[in-house]
C-alpha positions as CSV (number, residue, x, y, z in Angstrom):
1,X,0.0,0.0,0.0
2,X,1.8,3.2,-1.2
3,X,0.7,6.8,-0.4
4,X,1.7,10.4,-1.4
5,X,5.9,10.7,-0.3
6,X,6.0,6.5,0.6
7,X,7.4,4.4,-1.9
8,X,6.4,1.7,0.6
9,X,4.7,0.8,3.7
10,X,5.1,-2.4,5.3
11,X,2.7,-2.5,8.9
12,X,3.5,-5.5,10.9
13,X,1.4,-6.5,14.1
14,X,3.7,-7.3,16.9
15,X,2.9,-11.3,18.1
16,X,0.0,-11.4,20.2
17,X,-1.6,-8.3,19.0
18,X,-4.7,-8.3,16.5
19,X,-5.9,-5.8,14.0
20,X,-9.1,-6.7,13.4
21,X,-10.0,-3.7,12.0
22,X,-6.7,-3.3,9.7
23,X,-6.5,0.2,11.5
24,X,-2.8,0.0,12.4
25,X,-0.9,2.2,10.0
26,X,2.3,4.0,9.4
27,X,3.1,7.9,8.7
28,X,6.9,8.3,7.1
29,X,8.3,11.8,8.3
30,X,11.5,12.2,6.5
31,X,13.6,9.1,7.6
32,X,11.2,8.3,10.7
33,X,8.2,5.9,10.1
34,X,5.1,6.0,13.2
35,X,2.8,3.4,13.8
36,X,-0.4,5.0,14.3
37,X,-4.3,3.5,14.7
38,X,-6.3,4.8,12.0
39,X,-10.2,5.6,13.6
40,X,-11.9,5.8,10.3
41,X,-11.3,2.1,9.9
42,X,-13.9,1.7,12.7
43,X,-17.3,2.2,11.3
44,X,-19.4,4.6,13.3
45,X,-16.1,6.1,15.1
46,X,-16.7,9.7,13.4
47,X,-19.3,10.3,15.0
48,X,-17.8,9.9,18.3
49,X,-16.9,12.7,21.4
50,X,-13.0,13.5,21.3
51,X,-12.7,11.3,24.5
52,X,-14.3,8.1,23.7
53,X,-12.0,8.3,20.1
54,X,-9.4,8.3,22.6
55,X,-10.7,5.6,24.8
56,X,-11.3,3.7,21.1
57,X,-7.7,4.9,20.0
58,X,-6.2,3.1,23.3
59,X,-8.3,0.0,22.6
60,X,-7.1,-0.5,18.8
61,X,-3.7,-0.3,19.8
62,X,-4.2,-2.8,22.5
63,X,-6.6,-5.4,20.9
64,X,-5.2,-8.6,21.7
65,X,-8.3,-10.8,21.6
66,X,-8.2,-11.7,25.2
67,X,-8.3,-8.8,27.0
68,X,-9.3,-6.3,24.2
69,X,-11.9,-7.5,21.6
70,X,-12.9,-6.8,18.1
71,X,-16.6,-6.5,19.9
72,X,-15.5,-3.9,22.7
73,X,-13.8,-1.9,20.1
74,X,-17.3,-1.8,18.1
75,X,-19.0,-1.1,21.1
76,X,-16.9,2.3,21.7
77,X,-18.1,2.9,18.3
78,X,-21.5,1.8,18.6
79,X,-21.9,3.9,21.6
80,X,-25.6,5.2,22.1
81,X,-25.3,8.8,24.4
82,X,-29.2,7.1,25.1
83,X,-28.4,3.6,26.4
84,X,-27.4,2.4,29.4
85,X,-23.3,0.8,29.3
86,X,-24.1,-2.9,28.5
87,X,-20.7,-4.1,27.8
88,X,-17.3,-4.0,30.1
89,X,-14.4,-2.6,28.2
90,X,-10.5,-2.3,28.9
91,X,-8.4,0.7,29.7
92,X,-4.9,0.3,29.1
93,X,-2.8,3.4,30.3
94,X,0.3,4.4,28.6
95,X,1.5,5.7,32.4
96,X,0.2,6.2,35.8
97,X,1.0,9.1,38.9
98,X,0.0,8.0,41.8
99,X,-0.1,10.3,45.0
100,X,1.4,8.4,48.5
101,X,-2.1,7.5,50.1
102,X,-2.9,5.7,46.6
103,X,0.4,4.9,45.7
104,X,2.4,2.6,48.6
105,X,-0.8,0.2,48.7
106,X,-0.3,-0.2,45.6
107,X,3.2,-1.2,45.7
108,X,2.5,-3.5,49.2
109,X,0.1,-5.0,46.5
110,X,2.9,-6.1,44.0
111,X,5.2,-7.0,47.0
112,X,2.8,-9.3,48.1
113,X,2.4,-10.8,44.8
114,X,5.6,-11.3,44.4
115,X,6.2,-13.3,47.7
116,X,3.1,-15.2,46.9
117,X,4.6,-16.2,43.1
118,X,8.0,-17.4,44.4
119,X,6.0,-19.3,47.1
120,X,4.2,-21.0,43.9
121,X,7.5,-21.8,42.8
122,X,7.8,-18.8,39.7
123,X,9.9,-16.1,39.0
124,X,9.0,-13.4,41.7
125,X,11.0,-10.8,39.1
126,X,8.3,-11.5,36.5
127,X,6.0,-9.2,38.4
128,X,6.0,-5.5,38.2
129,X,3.4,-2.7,37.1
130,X,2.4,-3.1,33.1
131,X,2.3,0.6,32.3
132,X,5.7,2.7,33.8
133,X,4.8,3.9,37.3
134,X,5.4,7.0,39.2
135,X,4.6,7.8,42.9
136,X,4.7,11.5,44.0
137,X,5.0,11.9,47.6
138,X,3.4,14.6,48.7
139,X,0.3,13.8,50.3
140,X,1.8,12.8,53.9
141,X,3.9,15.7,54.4
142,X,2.4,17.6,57.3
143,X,2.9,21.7,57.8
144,X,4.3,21.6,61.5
145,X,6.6,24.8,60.3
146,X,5.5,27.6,58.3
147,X,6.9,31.3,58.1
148,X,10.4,31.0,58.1
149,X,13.2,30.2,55.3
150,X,14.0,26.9,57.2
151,X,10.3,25.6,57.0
152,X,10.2,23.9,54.0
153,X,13.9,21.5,55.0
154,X,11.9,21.1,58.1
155,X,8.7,19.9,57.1
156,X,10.3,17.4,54.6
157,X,13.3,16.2,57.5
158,X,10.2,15.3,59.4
159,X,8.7,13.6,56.9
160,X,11.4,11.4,57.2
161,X,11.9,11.2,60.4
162,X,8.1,10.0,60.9
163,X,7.8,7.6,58.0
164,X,11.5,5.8,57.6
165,X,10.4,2.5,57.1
166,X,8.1,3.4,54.3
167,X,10.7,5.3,52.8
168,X,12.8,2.6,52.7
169,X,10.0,-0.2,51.2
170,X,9.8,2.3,48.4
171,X,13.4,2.5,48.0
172,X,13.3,-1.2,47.5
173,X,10.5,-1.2,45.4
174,X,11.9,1.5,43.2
175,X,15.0,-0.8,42.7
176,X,13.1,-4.3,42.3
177,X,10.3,-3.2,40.0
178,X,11.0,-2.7,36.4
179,X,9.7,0.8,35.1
180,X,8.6,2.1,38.9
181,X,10.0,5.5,40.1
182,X,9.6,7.5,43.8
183,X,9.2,11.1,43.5
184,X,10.4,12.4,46.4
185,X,8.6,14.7,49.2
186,X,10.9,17.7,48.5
187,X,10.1,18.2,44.9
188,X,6.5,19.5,44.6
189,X,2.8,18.5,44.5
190,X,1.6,15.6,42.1
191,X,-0.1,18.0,39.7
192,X,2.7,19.6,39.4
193,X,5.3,17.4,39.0
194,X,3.0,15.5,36.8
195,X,2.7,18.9,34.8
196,X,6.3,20.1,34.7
197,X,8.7,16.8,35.3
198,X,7.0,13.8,34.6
């Protein structure tokens, strides 16, 4: 398949991925070549809110007839503003920011499943978070200072001081899982780090 400025285009689906609706594609820029998910291949999609042909973008590029199916896909573009949901779809994130309170469960969560695969006998290393990871702490630092050029160091050296241990699970867990970072409590709010850093 050739288009304006491509000589040729070859679009191959990784193993374990489907294309049911042939809408993976490729744009050539220059001497760079993007794989993209074409909407229009989806009958019905153009008539869709911005967001859900995001949702329906995020599905075609993770259709792997397990998890994501040909018929949730349609259903995105079948959707009826009218109708009550009637069928379960996936959401596959390409990252996720969590704040502390949300956050370390969620890494006690993998540390448990971890200890309960090597109990099972399997690789505990296989486990880690599917989508790269970052935790922002900043929802456990507590004002006890305030007004004075030393209240900010203060605030976070208490921090510390009050919550070692769970500093130092999430120094482990920042080291054992693959594609999981700790933001520390000294470098700003979630939103913003999200905004600015991340």
């Amino acid at each position: 398949m050739a288009g304006p400025g491509i000589a040729s285009k070859e679009t191959i689906v990784p193993a374990g991925q489907e294309n049911s609706f042939d809408a993976q594609d490729v744009l050539q820029v220059g001497d760079t070549a993007f794989t993209y998910f074409r909407l229009d291949r989806v009958p019905g999609s153009q008539r869709l809110p911005y967001s859900l042909k995001v949702l329906l973008e995020n599905l075609l590029r993770t259709e792997d007839g397990l998890n994501v199916t040909a018929e949730q896909i349609q259903a995105v573009a079948d959707w009826n503003p009218q109708a009550e949901p009637a069928t379960e779809i996936q959401f596959s994130p390409a990252r996720v920011v969590m704040q502390d309170f949300t956050g370390v469960p969620a890494v006690v969560d993998l540390a448990t499943m971890r200890e309960a695969v090597a109990e099972l006998g399997g690789d505990p290393a296989r486990i880690n978070p599917l989508a790269p990871a970052e935790l922002v702490i900043d929802h456990s630092v507590i004002a006890d200072l305030f007004g004075g050029p030393d209240a900010f160091a203060g605030n976070v050296d208490l921090e510390y001081q009050r919550n070692l241990e769970r500093y130092q699970f999430l120094r482990w867990g920042q080291t054992a899982f693959d594609g999981f970072a700790v933001v520390p409590p000294d470098t700003g709010i979630v939103h913003q780090v999200n905004l600015e850093y991340l």
